[in-house]
C-alpha positions as a Markdown table, in Angstrom:
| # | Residue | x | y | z |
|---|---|---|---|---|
| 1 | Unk | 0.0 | 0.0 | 0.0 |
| 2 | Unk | 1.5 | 3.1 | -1.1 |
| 3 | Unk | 2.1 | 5.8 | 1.7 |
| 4 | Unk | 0.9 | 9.1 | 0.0 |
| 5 | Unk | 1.4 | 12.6 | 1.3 |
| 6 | Unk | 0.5 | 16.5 | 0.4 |
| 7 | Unk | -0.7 | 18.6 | 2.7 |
| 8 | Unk | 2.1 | 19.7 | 5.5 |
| 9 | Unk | -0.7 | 19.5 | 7.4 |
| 10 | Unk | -1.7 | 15.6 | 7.0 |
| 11 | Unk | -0.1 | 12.6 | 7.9 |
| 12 | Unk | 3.4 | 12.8 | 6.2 |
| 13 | Unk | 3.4 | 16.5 | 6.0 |
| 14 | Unk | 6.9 | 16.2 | 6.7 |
| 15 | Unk | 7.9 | 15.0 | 3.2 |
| 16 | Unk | 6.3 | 17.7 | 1.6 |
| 17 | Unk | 8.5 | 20.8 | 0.3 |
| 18 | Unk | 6.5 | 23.2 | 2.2 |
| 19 | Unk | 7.0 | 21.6 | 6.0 |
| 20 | Unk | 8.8 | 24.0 | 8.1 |
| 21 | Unk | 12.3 | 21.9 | 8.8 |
| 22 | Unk | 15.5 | 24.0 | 7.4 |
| 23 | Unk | 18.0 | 23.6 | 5.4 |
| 24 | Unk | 22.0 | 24.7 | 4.9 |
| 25 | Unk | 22.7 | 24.9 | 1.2 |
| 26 | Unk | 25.9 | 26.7 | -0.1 |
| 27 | Unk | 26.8 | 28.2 | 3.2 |
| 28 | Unk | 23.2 | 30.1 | 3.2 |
| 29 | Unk | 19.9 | 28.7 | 5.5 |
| 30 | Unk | 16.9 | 28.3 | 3.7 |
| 31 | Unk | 13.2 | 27.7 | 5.7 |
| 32 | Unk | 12.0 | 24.9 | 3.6 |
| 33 | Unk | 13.3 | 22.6 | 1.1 |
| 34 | Unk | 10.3 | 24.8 | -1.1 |
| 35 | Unk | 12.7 | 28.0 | -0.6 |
| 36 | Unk | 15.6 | 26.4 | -1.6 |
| 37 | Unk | 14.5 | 25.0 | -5.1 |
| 38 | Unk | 12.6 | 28.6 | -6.0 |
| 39 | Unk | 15.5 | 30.3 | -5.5 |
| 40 | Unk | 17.6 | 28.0 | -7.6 |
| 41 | Unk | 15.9 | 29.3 | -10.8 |
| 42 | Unk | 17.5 | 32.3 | -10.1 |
| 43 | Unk | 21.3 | 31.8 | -8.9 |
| 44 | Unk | 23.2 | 34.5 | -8.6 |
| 45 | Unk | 20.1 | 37.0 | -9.3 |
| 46 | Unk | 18.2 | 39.4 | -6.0 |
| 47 | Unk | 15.6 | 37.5 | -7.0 |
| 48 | Unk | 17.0 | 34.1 | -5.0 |
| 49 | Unk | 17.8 | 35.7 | -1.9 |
| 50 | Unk | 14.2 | 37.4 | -2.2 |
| 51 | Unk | 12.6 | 33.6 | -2.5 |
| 52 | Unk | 15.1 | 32.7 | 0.2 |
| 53 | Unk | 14.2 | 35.5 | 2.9 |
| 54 | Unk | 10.5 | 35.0 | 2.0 |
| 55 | Unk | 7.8 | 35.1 | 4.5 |
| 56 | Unk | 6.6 | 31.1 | 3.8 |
| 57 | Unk | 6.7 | 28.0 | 1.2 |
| 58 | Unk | 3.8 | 29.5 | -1.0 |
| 59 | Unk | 5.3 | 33.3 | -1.0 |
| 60 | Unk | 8.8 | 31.5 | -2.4 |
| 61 | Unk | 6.3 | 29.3 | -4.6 |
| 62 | Unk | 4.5 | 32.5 | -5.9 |
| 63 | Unk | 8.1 | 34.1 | -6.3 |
| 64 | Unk | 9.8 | 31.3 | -8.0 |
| 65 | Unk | 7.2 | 31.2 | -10.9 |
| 66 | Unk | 7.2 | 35.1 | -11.9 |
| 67 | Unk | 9.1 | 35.6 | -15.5 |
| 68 | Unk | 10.1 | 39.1 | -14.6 |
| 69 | Unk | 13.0 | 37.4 | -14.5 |
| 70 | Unk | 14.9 | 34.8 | -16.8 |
| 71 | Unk | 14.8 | 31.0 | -15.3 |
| 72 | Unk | 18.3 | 29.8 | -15.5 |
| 73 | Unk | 19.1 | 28.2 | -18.8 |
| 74 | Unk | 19.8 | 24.7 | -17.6 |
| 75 | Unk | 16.5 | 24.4 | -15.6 |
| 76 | Unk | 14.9 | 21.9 | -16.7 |
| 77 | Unk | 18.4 | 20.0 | -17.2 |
| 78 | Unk | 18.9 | 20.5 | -13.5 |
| 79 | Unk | 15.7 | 21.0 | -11.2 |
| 80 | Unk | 15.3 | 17.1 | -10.4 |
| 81 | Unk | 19.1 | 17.1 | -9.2 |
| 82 | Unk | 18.5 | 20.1 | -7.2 |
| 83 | Unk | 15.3 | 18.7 | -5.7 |
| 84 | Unk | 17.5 | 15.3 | -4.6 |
| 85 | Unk | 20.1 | 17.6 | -3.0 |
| 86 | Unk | 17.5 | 19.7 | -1.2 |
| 87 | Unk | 15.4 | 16.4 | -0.1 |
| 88 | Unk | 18.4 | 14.6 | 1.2 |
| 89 | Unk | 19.9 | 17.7 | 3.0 |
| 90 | Unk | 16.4 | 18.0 | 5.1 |
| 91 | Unk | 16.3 | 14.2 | 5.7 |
| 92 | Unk | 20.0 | 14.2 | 6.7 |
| 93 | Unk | 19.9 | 17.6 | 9.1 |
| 94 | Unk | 16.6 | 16.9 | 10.9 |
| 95 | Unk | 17.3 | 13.1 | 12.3 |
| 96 | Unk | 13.5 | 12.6 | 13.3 |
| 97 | Unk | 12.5 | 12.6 | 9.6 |
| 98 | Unk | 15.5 | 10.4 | 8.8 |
| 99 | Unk | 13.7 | 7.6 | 11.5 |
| 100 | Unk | 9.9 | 8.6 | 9.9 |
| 101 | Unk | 11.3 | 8.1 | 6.2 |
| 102 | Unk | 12.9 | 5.1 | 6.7 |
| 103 | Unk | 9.7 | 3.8 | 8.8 |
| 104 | Unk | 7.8 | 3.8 | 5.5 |
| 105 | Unk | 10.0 | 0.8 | 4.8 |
| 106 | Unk | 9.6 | -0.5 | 0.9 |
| 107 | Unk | 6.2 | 1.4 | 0.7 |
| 108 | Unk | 5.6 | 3.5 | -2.8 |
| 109 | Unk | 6.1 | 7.1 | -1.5 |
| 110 | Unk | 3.3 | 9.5 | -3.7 |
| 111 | Unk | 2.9 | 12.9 | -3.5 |
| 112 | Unk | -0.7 | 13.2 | -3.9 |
| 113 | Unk | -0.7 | 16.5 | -5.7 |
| 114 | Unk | -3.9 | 16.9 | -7.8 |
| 115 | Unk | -2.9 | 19.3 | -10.0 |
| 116 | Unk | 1.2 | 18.6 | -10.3 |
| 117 | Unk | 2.0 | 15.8 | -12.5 |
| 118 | Unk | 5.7 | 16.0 | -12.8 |
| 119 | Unk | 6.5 | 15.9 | -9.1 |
| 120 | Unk | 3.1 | 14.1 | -7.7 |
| 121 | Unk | 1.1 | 11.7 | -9.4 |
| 122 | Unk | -1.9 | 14.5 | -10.4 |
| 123 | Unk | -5.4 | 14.0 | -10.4 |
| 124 | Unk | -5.7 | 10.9 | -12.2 |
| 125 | Unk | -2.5 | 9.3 | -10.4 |
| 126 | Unk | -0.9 | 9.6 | -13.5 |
| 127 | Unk | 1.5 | 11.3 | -12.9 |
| 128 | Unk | 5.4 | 11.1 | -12.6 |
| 129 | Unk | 5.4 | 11.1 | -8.7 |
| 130 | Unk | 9.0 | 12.6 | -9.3 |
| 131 | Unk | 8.9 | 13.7 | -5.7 |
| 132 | Unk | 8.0 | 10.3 | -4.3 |
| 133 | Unk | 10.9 | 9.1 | -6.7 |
| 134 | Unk | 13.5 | 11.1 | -4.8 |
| 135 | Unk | 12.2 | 10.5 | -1.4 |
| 136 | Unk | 12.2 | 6.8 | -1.9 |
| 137 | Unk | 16.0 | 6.9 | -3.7 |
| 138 | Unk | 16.8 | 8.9 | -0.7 |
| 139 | Unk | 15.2 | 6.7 | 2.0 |
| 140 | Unk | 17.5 | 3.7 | 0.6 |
| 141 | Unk | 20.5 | 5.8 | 0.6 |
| 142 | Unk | 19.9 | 7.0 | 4.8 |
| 143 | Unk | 19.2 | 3.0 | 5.2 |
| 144 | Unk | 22.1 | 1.4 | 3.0 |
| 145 | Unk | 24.4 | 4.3 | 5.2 |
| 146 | Unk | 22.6 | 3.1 | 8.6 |
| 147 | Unk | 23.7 | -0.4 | 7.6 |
| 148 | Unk | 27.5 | 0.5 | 7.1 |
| 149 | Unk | 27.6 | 2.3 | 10.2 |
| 150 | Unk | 25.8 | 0.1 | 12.4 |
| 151 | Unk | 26.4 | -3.4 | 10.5 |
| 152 | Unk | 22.8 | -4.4 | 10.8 |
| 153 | Unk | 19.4 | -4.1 | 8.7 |
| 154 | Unk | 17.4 | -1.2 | 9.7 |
| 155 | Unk | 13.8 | -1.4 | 8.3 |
């Protein structure tokens, strides 16, 4: 049975982008995983650190889709590999959602985003769940390194 989350607010808020747990990226602090991958359209541009010092997830959301300003070139060549970093920084730095990912043991991880069918699985569950992807290639990376250091199966 597949575990599915969305809402920050709902069981497994904590995978989604917009749940409140920090992150260090580059030397700089960013609120929410959310903040972080806004303000990567935008590198070396005010308009990152705008995203980044924004008020919450939706205001960096809101920001991060204006076309005042150029996206990066390489976006779409880049933005899943950004999203791994960000998720596996926030899964590494706050240890109780290392414990809570790996808990989901070998269940399908699915953001349940109605309308988003390149990181959730949209509407009609079609989607490409690309978020899911990530957290679940993530979860086997925190329990293959949980193994090495402790020389036992953690499920």
């Amino acid at each position: 049975m597949a575990v599915e989350f969305y809402s920050k607010l709902e069981a497994y808020g904590e995978f989604s982008n917009f749940s409140p747990h920090g992150i260090q990226m580059d030397g700089l602090w960013y609120p929410t995983v959310e903040h972080y991958f806004q303000a990567m359209k935008f590198p070396g541009h005010e308009q990152a650190e705008k995203i980044r010092c924004s008020a919450n997830p939706k205001l960096a959301k809101q920001l991060g889709r204006t076309r005042k300003v150029a996206l990066r070139d390489d976006w779409e060549d880049v933005k899943i590999d950004i999203m791994r970093s960000a998720v596996r920084a926030k899964f590494t730095t706050h240890k109780e959602l290392t414990r809570l990912l790996i808990g989901t043991g070998e269940e399908e991880l699915v953001e349940a985003a109605p309308s988003d069918y390149f990181w959730g699985c949209g509407k009609s569950g079609s989607g490409q769940n690309w978020l899911g992807r990530l957290l679940m290639e993530v979860r086997q990376e925190l329990r293959d390194e949980a193994m090495e250091k402790e020389g036992r199966v953690i499920s």
